[in-house]
C-alpha positions in Angstrom: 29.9 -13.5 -14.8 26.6 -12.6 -16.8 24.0 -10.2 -14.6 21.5 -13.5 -14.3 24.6 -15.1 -12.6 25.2 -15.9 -8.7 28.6 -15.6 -7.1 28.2 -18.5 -5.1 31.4 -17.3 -3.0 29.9 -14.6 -1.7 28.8 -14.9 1.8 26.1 -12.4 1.1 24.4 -14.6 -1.6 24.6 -17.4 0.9 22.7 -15.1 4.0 20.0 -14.3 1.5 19.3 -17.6 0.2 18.5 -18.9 3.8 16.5 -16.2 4.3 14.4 -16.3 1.3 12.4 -19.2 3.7 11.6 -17.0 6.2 9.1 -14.8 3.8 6.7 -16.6 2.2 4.4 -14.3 0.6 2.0 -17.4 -0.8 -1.6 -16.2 -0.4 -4.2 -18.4 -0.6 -7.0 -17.6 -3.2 -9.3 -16.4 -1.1 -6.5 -14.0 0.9 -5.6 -13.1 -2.9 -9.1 -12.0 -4.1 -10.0 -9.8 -0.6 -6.3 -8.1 -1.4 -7.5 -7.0 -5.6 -10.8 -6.2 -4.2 -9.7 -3.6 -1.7 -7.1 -2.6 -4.2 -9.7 -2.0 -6.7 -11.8 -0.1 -4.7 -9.3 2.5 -2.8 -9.2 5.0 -5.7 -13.4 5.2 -5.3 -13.0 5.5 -1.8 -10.1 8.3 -1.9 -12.2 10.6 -4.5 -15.6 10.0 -2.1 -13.3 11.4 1.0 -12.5 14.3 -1.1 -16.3 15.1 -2.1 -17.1 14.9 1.3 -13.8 17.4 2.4 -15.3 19.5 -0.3 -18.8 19.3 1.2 -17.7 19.6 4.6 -15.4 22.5 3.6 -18.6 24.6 1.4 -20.7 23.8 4.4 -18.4 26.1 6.8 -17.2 22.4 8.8 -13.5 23.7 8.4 -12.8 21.2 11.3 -14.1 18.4 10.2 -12.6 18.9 6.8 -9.1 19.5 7.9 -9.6 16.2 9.9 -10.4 14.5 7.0 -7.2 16.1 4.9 -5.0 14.8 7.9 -6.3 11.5 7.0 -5.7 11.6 3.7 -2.1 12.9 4.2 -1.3 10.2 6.5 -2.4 8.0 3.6 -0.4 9.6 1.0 -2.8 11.0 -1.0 -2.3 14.8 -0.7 
């Protein structure tokens, strides 16, 4: 059996196929374009949070700031 094949004898195979129903990850256009568009625009908002950390952070707001990193760590980008 090839590595494009299915072993169709395999319960397994058979659990997953019924369940491929269950996600449909269609999106409509508009749901599409809303998704690119906030991808598109996360980097700009990710290097705005850290000007204003920085800003915060020369300004003597060490609270602020470290709320701020929190919020980026949650997000993964620290």
């Amino acid at each position: 059996m090839s590595t494009n094949e299915v072993d169709l004898n395999d319960p397994l195979n058979w659990y997953i196929a019924d369940s491929m129903d269950d996600y449909d990850v269609r999106l409509d256009p508009k749901t599409a374009k809303q998704l690119v568009h906030r991808h598109n625009g996360y980097p700009k908002l990710v290097e705005a949070l850290r000007e204003a950390i920085a800003t915060l952070e020369g300004q003597g707001c060490h609270e602020k700031a470290d709320l701020l990193k929190r919020k980026l760590e949650e997000l993964g980008e620290i």
